[in-house]
Structure formats: structure tokens, C-alpha cells
C-alpha positions as CSV (number, residue, x, y, z in Angstrom):
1,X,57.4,-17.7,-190.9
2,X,55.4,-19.1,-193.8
3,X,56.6,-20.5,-196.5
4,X,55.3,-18.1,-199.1
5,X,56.4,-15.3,-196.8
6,X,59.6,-16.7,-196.9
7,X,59.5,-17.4,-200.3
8,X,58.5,-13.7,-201.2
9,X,61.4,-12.1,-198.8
10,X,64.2,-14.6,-200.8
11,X,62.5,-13.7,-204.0
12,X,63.0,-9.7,-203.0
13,X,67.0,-10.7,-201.8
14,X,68.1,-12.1,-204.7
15,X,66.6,-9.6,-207.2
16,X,68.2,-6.5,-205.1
17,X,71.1,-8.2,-205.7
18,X,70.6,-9.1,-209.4
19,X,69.8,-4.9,-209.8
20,X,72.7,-4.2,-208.2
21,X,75.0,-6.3,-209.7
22,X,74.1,-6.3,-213.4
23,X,74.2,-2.3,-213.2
24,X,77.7,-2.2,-211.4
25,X,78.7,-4.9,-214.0
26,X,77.5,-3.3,-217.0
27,X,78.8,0.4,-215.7
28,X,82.5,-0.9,-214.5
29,X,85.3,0.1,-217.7
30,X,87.5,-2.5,-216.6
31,X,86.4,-6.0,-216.5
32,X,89.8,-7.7,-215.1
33,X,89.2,-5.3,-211.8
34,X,85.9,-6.1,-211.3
35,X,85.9,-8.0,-208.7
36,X,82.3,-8.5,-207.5
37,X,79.5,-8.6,-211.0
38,X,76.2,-10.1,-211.2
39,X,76.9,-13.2,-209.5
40,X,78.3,-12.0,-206.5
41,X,76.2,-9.3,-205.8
42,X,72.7,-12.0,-205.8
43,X,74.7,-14.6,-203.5
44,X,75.6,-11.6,-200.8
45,X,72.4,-10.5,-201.0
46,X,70.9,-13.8,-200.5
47,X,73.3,-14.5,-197.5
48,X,72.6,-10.9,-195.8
49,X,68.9,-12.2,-195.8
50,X,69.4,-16.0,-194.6
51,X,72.0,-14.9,-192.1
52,X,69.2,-12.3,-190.5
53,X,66.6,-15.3,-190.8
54,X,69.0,-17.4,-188.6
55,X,69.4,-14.5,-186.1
56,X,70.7,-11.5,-186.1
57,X,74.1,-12.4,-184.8
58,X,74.6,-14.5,-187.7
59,X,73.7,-11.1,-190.0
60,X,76.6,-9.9,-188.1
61,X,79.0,-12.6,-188.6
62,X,77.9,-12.9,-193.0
63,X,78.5,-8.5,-192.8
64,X,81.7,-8.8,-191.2
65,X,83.0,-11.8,-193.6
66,X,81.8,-9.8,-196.4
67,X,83.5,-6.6,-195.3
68,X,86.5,-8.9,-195.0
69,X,86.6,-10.0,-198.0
70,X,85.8,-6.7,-199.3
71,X,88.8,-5.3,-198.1
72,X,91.1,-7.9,-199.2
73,X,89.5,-7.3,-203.0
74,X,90.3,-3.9,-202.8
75,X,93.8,-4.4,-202.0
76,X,94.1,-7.1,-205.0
77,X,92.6,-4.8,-207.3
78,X,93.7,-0.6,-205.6
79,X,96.1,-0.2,-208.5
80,X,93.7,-0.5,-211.3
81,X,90.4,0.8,-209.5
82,X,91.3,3.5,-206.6
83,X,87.4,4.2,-206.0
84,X,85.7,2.4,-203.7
85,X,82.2,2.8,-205.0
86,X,82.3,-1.3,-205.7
87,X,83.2,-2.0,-202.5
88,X,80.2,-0.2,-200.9
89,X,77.7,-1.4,-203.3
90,X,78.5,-4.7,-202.3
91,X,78.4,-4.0,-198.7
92,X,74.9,-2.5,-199.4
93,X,73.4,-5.5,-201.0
94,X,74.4,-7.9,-197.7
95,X,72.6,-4.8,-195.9
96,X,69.5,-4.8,-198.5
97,X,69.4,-7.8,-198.1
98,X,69.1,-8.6,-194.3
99,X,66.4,-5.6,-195.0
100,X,64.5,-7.4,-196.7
101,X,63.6,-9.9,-193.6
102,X,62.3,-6.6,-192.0
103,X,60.5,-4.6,-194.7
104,X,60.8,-6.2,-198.4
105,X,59.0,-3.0,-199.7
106,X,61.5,-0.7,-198.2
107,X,64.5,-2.7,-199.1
108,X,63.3,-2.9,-202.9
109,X,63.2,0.4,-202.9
110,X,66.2,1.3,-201.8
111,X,67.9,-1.3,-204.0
112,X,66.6,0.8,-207.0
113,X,68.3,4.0,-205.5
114,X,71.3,2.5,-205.2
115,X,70.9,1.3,-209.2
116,X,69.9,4.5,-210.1
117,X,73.0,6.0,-208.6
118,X,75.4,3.5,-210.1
119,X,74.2,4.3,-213.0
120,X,74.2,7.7,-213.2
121,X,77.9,7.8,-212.5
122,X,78.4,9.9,-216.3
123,X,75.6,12.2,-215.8
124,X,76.8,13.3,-212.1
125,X,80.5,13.2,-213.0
126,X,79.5,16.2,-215.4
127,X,77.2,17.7,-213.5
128,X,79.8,18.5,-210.1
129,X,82.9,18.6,-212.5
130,X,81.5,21.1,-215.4
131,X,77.5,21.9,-215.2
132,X,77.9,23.6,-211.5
133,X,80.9,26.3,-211.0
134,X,82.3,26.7,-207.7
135,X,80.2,29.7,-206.7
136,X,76.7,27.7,-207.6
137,X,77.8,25.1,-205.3
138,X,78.8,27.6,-202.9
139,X,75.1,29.1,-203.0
140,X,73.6,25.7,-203.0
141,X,75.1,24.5,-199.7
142,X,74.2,27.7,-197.9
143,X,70.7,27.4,-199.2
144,X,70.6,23.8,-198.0
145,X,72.4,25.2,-195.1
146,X,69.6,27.9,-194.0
147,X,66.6,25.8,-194.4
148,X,67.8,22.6,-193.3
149,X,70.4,23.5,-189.7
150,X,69.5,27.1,-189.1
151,X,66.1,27.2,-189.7
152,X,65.0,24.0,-187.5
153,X,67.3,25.5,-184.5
154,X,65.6,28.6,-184.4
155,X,62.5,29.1,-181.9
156,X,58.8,29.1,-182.8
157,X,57.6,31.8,-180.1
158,X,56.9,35.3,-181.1
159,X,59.9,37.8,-180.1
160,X,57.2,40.8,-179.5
161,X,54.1,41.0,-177.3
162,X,51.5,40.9,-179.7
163,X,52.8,37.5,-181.2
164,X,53.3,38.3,-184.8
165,X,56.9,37.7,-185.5
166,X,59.1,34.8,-184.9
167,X,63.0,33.7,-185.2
168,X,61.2,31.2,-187.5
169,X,58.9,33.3,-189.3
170,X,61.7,35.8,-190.3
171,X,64.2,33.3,-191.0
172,X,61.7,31.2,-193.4
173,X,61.2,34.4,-195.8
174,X,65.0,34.6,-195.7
175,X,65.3,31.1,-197.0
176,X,61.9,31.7,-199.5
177,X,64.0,35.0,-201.4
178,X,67.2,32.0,-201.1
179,X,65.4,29.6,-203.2
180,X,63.5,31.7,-205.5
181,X,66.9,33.2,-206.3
182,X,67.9,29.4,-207.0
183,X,64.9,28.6,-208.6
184,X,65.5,31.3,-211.0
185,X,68.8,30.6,-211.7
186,X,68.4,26.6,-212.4
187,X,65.8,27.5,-214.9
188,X,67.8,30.1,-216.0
189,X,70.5,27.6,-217.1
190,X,68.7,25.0,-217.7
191,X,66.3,26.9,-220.6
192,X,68.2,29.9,-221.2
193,X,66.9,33.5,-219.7
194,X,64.3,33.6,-222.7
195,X,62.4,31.0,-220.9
196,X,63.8,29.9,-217.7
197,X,63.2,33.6,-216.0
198,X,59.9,33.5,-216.9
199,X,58.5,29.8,-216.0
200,X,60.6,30.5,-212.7
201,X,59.0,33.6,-212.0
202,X,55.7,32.5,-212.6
203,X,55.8,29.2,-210.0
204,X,57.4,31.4,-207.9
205,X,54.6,33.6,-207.1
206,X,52.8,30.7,-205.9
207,X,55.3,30.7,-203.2
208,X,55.9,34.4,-202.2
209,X,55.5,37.2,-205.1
210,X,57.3,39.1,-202.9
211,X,60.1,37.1,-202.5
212,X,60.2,36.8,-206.7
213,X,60.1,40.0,-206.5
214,X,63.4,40.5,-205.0
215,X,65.2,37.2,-206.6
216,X,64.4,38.8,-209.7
217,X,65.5,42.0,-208.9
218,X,69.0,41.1,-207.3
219,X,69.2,39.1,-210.5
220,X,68.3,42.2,-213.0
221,X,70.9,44.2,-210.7
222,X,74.0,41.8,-211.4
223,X,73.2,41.2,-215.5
224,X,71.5,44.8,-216.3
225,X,71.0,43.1,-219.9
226,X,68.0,41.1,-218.5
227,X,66.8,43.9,-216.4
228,X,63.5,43.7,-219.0
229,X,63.8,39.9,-218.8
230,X,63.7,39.7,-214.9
231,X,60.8,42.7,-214.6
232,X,58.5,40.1,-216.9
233,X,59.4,37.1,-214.8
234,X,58.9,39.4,-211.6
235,X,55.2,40.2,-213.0
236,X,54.1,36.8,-214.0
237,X,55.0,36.1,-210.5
238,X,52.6,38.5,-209.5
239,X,50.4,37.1,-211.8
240,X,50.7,33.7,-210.4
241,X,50.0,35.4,-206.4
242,X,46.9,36.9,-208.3
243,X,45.0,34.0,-209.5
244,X,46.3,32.3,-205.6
245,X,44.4,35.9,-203.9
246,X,41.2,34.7,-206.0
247,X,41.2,31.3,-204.7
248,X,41.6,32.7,-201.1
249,X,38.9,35.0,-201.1
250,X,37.0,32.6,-203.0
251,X,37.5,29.5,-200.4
252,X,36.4,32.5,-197.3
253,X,33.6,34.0,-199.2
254,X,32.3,32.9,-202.7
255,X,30.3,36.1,-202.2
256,X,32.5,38.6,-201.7
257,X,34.8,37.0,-205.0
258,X,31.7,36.7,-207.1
259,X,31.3,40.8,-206.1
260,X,34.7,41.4,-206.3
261,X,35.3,39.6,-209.9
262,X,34.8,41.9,-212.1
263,X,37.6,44.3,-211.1
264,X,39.9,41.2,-210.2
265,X,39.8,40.4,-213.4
266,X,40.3,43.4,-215.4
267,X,43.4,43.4,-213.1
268,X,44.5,39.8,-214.1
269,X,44.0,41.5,-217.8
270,X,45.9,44.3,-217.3
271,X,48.7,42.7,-215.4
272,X,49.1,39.7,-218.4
273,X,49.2,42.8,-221.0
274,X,52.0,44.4,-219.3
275,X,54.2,41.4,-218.2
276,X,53.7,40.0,-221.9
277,X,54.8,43.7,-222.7
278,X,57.8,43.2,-221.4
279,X,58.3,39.8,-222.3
280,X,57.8,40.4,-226.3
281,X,60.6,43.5,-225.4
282,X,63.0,41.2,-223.7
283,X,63.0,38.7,-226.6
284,X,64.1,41.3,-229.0
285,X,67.2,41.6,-227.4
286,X,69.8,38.8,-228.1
287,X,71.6,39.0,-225.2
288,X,68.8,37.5,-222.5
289,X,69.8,34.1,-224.5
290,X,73.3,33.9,-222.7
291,X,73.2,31.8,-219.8
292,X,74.8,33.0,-216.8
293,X,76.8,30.8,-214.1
294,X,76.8,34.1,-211.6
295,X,75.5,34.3,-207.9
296,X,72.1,33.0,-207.4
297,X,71.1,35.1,-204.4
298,X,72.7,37.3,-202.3
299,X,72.1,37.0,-198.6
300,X,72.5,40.2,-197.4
301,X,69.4,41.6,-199.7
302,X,67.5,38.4,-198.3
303,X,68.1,39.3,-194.7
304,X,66.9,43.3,-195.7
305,X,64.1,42.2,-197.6
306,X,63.0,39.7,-194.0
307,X,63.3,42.7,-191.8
308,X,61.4,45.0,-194.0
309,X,58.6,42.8,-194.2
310,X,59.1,41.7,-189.9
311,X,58.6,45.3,-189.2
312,X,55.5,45.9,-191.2
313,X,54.0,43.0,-189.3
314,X,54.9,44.6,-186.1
315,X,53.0,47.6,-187.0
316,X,50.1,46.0,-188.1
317,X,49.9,44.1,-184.8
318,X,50.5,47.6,-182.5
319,X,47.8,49.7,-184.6
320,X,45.5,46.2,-184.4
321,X,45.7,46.3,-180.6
322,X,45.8,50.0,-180.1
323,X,42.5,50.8,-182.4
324,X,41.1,47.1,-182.4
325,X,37.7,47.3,-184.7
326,X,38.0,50.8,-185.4
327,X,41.3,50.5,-187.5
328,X,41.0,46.5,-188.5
329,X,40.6,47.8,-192.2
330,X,43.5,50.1,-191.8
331,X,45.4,47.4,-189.9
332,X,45.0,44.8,-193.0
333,X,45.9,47.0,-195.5
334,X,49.3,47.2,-193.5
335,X,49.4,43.6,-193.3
336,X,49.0,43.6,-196.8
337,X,52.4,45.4,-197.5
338,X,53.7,41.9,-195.9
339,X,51.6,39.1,-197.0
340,X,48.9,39.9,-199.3
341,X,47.3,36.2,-198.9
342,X,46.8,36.2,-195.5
343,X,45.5,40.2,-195.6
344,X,43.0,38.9,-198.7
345,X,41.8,36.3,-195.9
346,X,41.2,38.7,-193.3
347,X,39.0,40.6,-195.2
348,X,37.2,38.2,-196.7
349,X,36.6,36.2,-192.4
350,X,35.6,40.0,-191.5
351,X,32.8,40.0,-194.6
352,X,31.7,36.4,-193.6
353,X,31.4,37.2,-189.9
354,X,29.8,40.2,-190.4
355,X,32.1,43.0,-189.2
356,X,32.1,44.7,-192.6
357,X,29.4,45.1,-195.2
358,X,29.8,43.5,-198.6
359,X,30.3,46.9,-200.2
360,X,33.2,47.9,-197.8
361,X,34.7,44.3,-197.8
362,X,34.8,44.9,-201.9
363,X,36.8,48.3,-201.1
364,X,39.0,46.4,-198.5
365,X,40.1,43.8,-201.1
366,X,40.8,46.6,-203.7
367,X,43.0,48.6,-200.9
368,X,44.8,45.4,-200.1
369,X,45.9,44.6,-203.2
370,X,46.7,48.3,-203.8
371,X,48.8,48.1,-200.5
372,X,50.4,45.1,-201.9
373,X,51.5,46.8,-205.4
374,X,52.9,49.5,-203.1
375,X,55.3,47.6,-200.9
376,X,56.6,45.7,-204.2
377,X,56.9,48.3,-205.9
378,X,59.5,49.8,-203.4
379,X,61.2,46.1,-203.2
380,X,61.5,46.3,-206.9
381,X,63.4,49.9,-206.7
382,X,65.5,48.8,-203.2
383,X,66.5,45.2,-204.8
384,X,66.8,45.7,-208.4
385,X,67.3,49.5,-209.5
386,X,65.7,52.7,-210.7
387,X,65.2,50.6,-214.4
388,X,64.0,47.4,-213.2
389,X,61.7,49.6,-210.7
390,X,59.9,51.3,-213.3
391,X,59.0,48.4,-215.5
392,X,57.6,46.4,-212.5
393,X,56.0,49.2,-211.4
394,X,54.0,49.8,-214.7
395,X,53.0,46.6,-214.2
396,X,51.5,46.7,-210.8
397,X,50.3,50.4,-210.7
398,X,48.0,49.4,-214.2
399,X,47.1,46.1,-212.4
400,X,45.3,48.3,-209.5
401,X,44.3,51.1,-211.8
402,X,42.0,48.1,-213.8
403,X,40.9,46.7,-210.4
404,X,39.5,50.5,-209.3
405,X,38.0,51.0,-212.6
406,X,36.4,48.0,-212.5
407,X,34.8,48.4,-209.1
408,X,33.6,52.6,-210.4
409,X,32.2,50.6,-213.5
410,X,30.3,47.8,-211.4
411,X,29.0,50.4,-209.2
């Protein structure tokens, strides 16, 4: 090993240890039970790495007489200090650095996680112990839960013939109507409904509109005093999977968009108007200021809301193979009561290729958004109520109306 190699690996030890020890030091109450500062931390550090330079038997050896000697400290010192978040720390920096030997870079890094956890012990004391009740944490590990064990176990291959619906495919909108609930509800109590619902609404419908959609409305049916606040949100998330549908059919076919603009954006226009409607409505009332510490999602809307949209994908994919060419415009629309990004695409591939003119192709974007406003406008009734249905769907139905007056005006 060279010397400034060696040099720069020593360098990285000792200052992983210096982190780690001047921020345990300065964040420890009780000097007289501190039995590891500044100091110590460096010179364990420095002997994790030296021992792994030796070999990594003698790594071995310096972790073990450190965890000895750890454990003996603690048993000196249990009656002042129960916690044993000193103890680890220290065992961390022998760890770091032997690391560092391996990957300096990497073992840098983590020395400024475990910092940066040290000292945020305050902040994350009062975040588990008073910020989050027991039924946010609740949510929160089954949402961690369904995307991160269930989802990964479930299989890839399509459960029906035609191939267009998997375990995973289902399961992932699941898990997108899961976090948009969350979503909402951080921002929620993070910036008070005023602003929360709508800034989480709007990112949301870069995810799935749909999906917003229902978060907002499961929300809207739980607090009916944000019913307006949620049906704003729920549109700007629309908005949001609006401007996302021009960028698709703009990547596929700057042709058909260019053709296609003038009613797209009389229905951006229209849709802004009404969702700023409702948001200038929902700020007169006092009560959308109150944060809530409620449910975040409910599952059981989730898993409806997943089977809805897996059954209009399986008859899409039957009329597709039944009609083929004949129906394909037909066919999209239907797909479009599922995923409007994906029908936008198919229209705009079928202009590019040919199969369509560029008159019809405008008409097939016009129905697929149309199709679209349909299926969440029955999502918005099923999920959030008869009220929270009606304001969403004057939304949507004047965001299509502008879109079909543009294309009769353009004409």
C-alpha cells in the first residue's frame, strides 16, 4: 500500500472518529457517565483501521477488546445512563474504521449518518413520542409493509391470457392510493389543510390522478369539513396528470400535440378556473386550518379502487383481441378509464405509424381524456360521497367541455 494511500485511509479513520465523538460528547447530559468522548472515539477508530491493515484477524481481536471493554463501561456507568446508544456508537467507529481500509468514501459517509443521527436525538424523541399518534404509525408501517414485503413477493406474469394484469400490477396501484393517502396527510400536518392538501394533490397527479383521486376522497369522506378542500386538491391533481398527458403525446407525436393544443389547453384553462374555484371556497371556511391526526388511507377502498381499474384493463385487452384494428379506438378509450398516460400513448404510436389519420387521432385524444373524466368521476362519488362527487365532477366535465369546444372552434 502506498504511503499516501495509507496516509489518506488514517486521515479518513481518525476524523470518523473525531465526528463521532465530538457529537456524542457534545449531545450526552451527563458528563460523569460519559464514558467514551472525543478522545476515545478517534483512538477506536484509528485501531479498527490499523488492526484491518495488519490482517483481518487482528480487526477481529481490536472489535472484540472493544466490545469488551464496552460492556464493562456499561456496567460501571447502567445506573446513571440505561441506553445503550453510546455503547453502539462506539462499536461503530472500530467498524468505520476497519471500513475505511476497504472503501474510505463509503465509510465517511456513513460516519456522517451516524452523526446526524446522534444528533438528532431531540428532534426524533418528539417526533415518535408526540408528532406521530399511534394510528399514523400504524398506517405508516403497513405502507412500508405493502410496498416493501408484499409487493416484491408477488409474481410479475400476467394472471389472464391476454397479459394485461399482474399480482404486481394490481398490488402497485394498491400501494400508489397507500402513499398518496400518506402523502396527503404529511402535508396535511405539516402545512395545515389550507396548503398541505393542495401541494399534495398537485405532485400527486404526477404519480396517479387516479389514485389522488381516491386519497382525497377517502380523506373528504372522514373530515366532511374539507370535502371542498380535498375536491381542489383532487383537481390540481388532475391538473398536474394534464400537463404529464401533453408531454406524452408530445414526446410520440409533436404533430398530433401541436393539432391537438388548442383544445388541450382551453382544458388546462378551464380545469385551473374550477380547482382555484374551489380553492378560494375552501379558504373561506375556518375549519380546513385544523390539522388532523386521523387515518391516512384506508385499505379496503385501496384494494376496490385496484380491482376496479384491473377489470377495466381486462376488458380492454378481450375487445382488443376480439375486434383487433376495427375497435383499437374503442379499445383505448377503455384503457383510458384505467390509465390515461398510457391510452394518450397509444393514440398518439397509432397517429405516428399510420393506422389513424391526424384528424381522427385528434378525436381519439379528446375521447380519451373524456373517458378518463368519466371513470374519476365515478371514483370521486364511490370514494368520497355524493358532495365531494359533484365538486370534482364540475371540474372534470368543464375540463372536457373546453377541450370539445376547442376542437369545434379549430375546425
Amino acid at each position: 500500500m502506498e504511503l499516501n494511500s495509507t496516509l489518506h485511509i488514517l486521515l479518513s479513520a481518525l476524523g470518523i472518529g473525531l465526528m463521532i465523538g465530538v457529537v456524542r460528547e457534545r449531545m450526552h447530559n451527563s458528563a460523569s457517565a460519559l464514558a467514551a468522548g472525543t478522545r476515545t472515539h478517534a483512538l477506536v477508530s484509528l485501531l479498527g483501521c490499523v488492526g484491518w491493515m495488519i490482517d483481518p484477524l487482528a480487526f477481529l481481536v481490536c472489535v472484540l477488546l472493544v466490545g469488551a471493554l464496552t460492556c464493562a463501561s456499561y456496567w460501571q456507568t447502567a445506573h446513571e445512563d440505561a441506553g445503550l446508544t453510546g455503547e453502539i456508537a462506539l462499536l461503530l467507529s472500530v467498524v468505520l474504521g476497519g471500513l475505511s481500509v476497504r472503501n474510505s468514501s463509503l465509510a465517511a459517509a456513513l460516519g456522517v449518518m451516524v452523526a446526524l443521527l446522534l444528533l438528532a436525538k431531540a428532534p426524533m424523541q418528539k417526533l415518535s413520542r408526540e408528532l406521530i399518534s399511534e394510528r399514523e404509525l400504524q398506517d405508516g408501517l403497513m405502507l412500508g409493509a405493502a410496498a416493501l414485503v408484499v409487493m416484491p413477493l408477488l409474481p410479475t406474469s400476467p394472471l389472464d391470457p391476454w397479459g394485461a394484469v399482474s399480482p404486481t400490477t394490481i398490488w402497485r396501484i394498491v400501494v400508489l392510493v397507500m402513499a398518496v393517502g400518506m402523502f396527503g396527510h404529511i402535508a396535511q400536518r405539516l402545512f395545515g389543510a389550507r396548503w398541505g392538501l393542495p401541494i399534495a394533490g398537485f405532485f400527486s397527479g404526477f404519480v396517479s390522478s387516479s389514485a389522488a383521486v381516491t386519497g382525497m376522497g377517502q380523506r373528504a369522506r372522514e373530515n366532511s369539513e374539507q370535502t371542498t378542500a380535498c375536491a381542489s386538491a383532487a383537481l390540481l391533481a388532475n391538473l398536474a396528470s394534464l400537463l404529464l398527458f401533453l408531454a406524452v403525446v408530445g414526446a410520440i407525436s409533436p404533430a398530433l400535440l401541436t393539432a391537438a393544443l388548442p383544445s388541450l389547453g382551453l382544458a388546462v384553462l378551464a380545469l385551473l378556473l374550477v380547482a382555484g374555484f374551489w380553492q378560494w371556497r375552501a379558504h373561506q371556511s375556518a375549519a380546513v386550518t385544523a390539522p388532523s391526526s386521523g387515518r391516512a388511507f384506508k385499505l379496503s377502498q385501496a384494494l376496490l379502487i385496484a380491482a376496479m381499474i384491473a377489470g377495466v384493463s381486462l376488458l380492454a385487452a378481450w375487445l382488443g383481441q376480439r375486434f383487433g384494428s376495427a375497435g383499437v379506438l374503442i379499445t383505448t378509450m377503455l384503457v383510458a378509464l384505467a390509465e390515461v398516460h398510457a391510452a394518450a400513448a397509444g393514440v398518439a404510436q397509432l397517429q405516428v405509424s399510420g393506422t389513424v389519420t391526424l384528424d381522427v387521432a385528434r378525436w381519439g385524444i379528446l375521447g380519451v381524456l373524456s373517458a378518463s373524466s368519466l371513470a374519476k368521476t365515478v371514483l370521486a362519488f364511490a370514494s368520497g360521497g355524493t358532495r365531494y362527487g359533484f365538486q370534482l365532477a364540475m371540474g372534470l366535465i368543464a375540463m372536457a367541455s373546453a377541450a370539445w369546444l376547442g376542437l369545434l372552434l379549430s375546425n
